[in-house]
N, C-alpha and C positions, 0 to 999 in steps of 0.2 A: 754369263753366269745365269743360271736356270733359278729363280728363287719361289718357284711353282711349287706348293707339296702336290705328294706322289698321293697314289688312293690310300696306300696303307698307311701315309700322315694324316691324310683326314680322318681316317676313322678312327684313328688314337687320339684327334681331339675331337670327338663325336661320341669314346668312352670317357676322356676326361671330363667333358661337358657333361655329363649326364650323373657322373661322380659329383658334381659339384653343385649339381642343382640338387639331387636328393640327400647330399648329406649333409651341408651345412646347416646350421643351425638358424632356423628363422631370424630370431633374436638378435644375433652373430651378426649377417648378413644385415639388419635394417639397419645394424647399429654402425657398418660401414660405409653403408650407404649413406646415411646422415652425418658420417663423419665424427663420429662418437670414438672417445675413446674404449676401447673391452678394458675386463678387469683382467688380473693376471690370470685366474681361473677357468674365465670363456678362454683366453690363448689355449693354456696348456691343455684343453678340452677336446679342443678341436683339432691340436696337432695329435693328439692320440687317435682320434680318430684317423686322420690322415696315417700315421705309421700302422697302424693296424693294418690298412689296404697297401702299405709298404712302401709311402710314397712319403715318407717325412724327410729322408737325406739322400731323395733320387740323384742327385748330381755327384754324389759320394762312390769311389770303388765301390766293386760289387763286395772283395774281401771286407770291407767295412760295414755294408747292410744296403748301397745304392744298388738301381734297377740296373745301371747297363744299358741307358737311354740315349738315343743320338744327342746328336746336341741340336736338331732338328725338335727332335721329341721335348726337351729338356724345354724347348721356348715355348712352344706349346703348350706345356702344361705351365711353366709362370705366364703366359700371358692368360690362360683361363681361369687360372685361381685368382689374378687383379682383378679380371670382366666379372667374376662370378655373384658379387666379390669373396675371397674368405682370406680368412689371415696366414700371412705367410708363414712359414716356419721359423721359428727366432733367429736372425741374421746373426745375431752377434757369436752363436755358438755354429749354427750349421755353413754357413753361406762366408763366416771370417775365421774363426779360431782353427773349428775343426780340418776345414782345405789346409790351413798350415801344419796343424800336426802332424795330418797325413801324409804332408808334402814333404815338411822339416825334420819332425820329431821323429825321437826315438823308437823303440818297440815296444817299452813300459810306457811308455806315454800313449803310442796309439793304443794299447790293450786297455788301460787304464779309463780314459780320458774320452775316448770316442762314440764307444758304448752307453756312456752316460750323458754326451749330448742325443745323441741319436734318441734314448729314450724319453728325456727332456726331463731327468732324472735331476742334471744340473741348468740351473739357466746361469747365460754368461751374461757379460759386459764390457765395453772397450776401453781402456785409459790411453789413449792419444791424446784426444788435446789438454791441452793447460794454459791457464792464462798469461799470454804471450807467446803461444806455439798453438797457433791452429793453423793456418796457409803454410806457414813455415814451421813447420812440426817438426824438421831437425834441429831446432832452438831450444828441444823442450829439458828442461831442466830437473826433471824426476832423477835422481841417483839411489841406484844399487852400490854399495860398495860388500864387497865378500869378504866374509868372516869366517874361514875354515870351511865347513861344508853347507852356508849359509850367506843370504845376500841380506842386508839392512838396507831397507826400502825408506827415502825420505820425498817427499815433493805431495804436489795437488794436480788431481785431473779434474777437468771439470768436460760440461753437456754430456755427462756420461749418463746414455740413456738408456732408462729403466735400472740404472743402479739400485736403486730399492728393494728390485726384487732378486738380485743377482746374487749368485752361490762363489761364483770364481770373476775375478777380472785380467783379462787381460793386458798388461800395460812395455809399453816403450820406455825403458830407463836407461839413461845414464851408466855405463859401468867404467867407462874410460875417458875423464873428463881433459887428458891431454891431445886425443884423439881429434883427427876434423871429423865435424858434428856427425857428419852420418854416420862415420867411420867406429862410434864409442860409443854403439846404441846395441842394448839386447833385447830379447822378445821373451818377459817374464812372467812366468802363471801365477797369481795368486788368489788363494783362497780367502775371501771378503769377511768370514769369521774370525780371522787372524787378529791380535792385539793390535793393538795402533790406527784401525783403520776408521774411518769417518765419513757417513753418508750424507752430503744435507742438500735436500730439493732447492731446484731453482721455476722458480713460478715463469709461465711464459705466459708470449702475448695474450694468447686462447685462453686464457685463465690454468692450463692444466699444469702436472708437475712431471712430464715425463722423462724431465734432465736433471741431472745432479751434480754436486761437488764431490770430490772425494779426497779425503787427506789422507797422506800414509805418514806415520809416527814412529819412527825406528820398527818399521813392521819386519816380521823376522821372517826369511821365504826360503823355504832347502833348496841349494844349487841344484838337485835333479829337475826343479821345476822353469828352468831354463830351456828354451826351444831352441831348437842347433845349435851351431857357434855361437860362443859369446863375441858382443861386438859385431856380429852381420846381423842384429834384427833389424835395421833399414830394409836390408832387402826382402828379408819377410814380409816387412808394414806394406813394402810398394806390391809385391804379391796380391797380399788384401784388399788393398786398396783397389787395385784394378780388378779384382772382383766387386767388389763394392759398387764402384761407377757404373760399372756394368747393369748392375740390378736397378741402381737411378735410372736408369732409362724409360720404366715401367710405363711402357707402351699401352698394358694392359689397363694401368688407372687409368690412363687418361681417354683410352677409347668406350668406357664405362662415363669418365666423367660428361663424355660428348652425349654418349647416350641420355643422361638426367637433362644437358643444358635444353636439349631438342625437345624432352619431354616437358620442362616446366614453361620453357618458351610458346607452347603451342595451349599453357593454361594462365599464364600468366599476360595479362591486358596492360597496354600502358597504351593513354590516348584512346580507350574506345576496343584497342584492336589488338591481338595477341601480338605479343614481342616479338617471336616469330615472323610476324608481317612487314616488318620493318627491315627495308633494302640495306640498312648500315649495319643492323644485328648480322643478316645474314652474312654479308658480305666479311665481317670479323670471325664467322663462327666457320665458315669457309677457307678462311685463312688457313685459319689455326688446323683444320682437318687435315690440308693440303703436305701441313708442316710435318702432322705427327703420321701421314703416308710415306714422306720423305725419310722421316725417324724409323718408322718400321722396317723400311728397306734396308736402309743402313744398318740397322742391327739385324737382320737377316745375313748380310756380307757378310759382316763379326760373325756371326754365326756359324756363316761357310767358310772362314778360315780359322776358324779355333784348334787350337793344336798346331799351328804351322811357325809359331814363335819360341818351342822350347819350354821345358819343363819350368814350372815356376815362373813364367814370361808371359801373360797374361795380353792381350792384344793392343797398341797404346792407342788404337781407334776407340777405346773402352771410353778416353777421354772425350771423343764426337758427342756417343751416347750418353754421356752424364752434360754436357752444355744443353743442345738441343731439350733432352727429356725434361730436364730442370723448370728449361724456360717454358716449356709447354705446359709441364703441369701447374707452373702460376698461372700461366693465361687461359686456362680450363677455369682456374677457382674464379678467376675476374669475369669471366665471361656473367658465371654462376652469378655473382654478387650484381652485375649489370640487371642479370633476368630475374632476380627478388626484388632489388630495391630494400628498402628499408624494413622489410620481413624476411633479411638477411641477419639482422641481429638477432643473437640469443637469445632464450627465454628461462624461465625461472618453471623447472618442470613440475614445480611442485608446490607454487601460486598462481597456477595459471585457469583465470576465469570462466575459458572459454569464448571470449572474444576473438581470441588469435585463431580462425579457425584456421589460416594456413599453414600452421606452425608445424603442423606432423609434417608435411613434406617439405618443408625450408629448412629444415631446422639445422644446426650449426654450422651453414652455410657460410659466415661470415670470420668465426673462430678457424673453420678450415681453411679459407682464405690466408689469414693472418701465420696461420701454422706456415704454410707451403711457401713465405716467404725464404724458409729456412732453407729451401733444398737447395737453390744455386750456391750455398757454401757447405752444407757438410758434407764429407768424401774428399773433401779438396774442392777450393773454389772454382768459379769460373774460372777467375782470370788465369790461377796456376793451370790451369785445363787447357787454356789458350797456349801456355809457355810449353809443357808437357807437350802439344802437338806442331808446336814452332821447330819444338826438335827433336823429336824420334818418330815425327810423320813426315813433314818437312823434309828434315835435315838442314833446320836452318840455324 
């Protein structure tokens, strides 16, 4: 298998590169760089920018507003937007909901619904997990029950991220509680202004609030806002989901994150002597390079066989790429935390004396740490990742 780009791939990432160096937003960019979180307003800013040059839902049919991009093309341009860095396009509406409408839903759904993600018109949000259904997420307990031309939505999702700012959510409920588990689950839209509904932050380690609780209260939701069949939205979720892991893999953070570790290591001293100098640094940061070559390849593969598993079948090597990328990009933030030391902790941006003078380039170095313990479970843990490929890679 050739996994060589051709001349006319490099120079589609030689226009994407140069798209990304001139238009992101200074601001934007240091502020990813440092691991800050953007406000809702820098996102939605920058993705206008990006759809203007027509590139906010490239992996989307062309009938829908996507380029019509290889799937060559398509890595290429997420791995230059993670390097660059700039913020991706909201996952939750382009990259999970909208593929399933496209895929599942109706024709008043796609006409409706797609359009105004694509514009970022609406932002979404996901209701999967719930407390006691996240690895085992066909446990989860959210019920629809239908009332005439209406579902009565009752349960709690929670880590539902950036619910705060979300217009529609997504969620997995219950419609057939005599059903096996998978087997009584539907894929239902709703609108988060609706009565009964309840947002309330959950503070994380980083001190930030990006995750939430969500109660639904006899929320009242019209059957048209049902995706496919009722009772097959497992097999939507797994659809998404192997989209999802897929994007875990982000090769492109972590070849960004190598680039900072190299760069603060050859300023940062410990003993006299840049960190950098030290044969055991090296040799970790050597590792870790060696890993995320081996990760790149591999999803190169996935790449070279996309499309060969059927419509809605998603690749389940998807699950490689979510193990690997996971554990790579913790061991990127520890590297980081190794090469500051204790001008890895946070600072107070707005009592600070000026003694810190390292602080502009460490800066939430240690909170991003802390964050990125989260990623070997959301999308589906590890270990289900392991079982996932025990047996539909396997065959065991």
């Amino acid at each position: 298998m050739d996994l060589s780009f051709s001349r006319e791939e490099v120079a589609f990432r030689d226009e994407v590169r140069a798209f990304f160096r001139d238009n992101v937003p200074p601001s934007t960019r240091q502020k990813l760089q440092e691991g800050r979180h953007l406000s809702k307003q820098e996102m939605i800013d920058w993705w206008r920018i990006l759809n203007k040059k027509g590139w906010g839902v490239s992996h989307w049919p062309t009938e829908y507003g996507g380029t019509g991009w290889s799937s060559v093309q398509h890595y290429i341009f997420n791995e230059e937007l993670q390097m660059a860095p700039a913020p991706a396009p909201l996952a939750f509406g382009v990259s999970m909901v909208g593929p399933v409408i496209y895929t599942f839903g109706n024709e008043a759904q796609k006409k409706h619904y797609l359009p105004r993600i694509a514009s970022v018109e609406d932002w979404w949000c996901q209701g999967f997990s719930e407390p006691g259904s996240g690895s085992d997420l066909a446990s989860l307990k959210t019920k629809a029950e239908r009332r005439g031309d209406k579902y009565i939505v009752n349960g709690q999702k929670t880590w539902t991220t950036l619910a705060q700012y979300a217009d529609w959510i997504f969620c997995l409920c219950r419609t057939d509680p005599a059903a096996k588990k998978q087997t009584g689950i539907s894929f239902i839209l709703i609108d988060m202004k609706s009565k009964g509904i309840t947002v309330r932050p959950i503070q994380t380690i980083d001190g930030g609030v990006e995750v939430n609780e969500v109660f639904l209260d006899d929320v009242e939701v019209p059957v048209e806002n049902l995706v496919g069949e009722e009772n097959k939205g497992w097999d939507y979720a797994k659809f998404l989901l192997g989209n999802e892991r897929t994007g875990i893999a982000r090769v492109g953070v972590s070849k960004e994150r190598i680039r900072r570790i190299r760069d603060l290591a050859s300023k940062v001293e410990s003993g006299g002597k840049p960190v950098m100098a030290d044969q055991g640094f090296r040799e970790k940061l050597a590792t870790v390079e060696i890993e995320l070559k081996a990760l790149e390849l591999t999803q190169l593969r996935v790449v070279a066989d996309e499309g060969k598993h059927g419509k809605g079948k998603p690749n389940p090597a998807s699950s490689v790429l979510k193990i690997k990328g996971s554990e790579i990009q913790q061991a990127t933030t520890e590297l980081l935390m190794e090469v500051i030391g204790p001008f890895a902790a946070p600072f107070d941006e707005h009592g600070d004396d000026g003694s810190n003078e390292a602080m502009d380039w460490t800066a939430q170095i240690a909170p991003s740490y802390f964050n990125n313990r989260k990623v070997s479970i959301y999308g589906g843990s590890n270990e289900i990742q392991r079982n996932i490929i025990t047996k539909a890679v396997l065959g065991l």
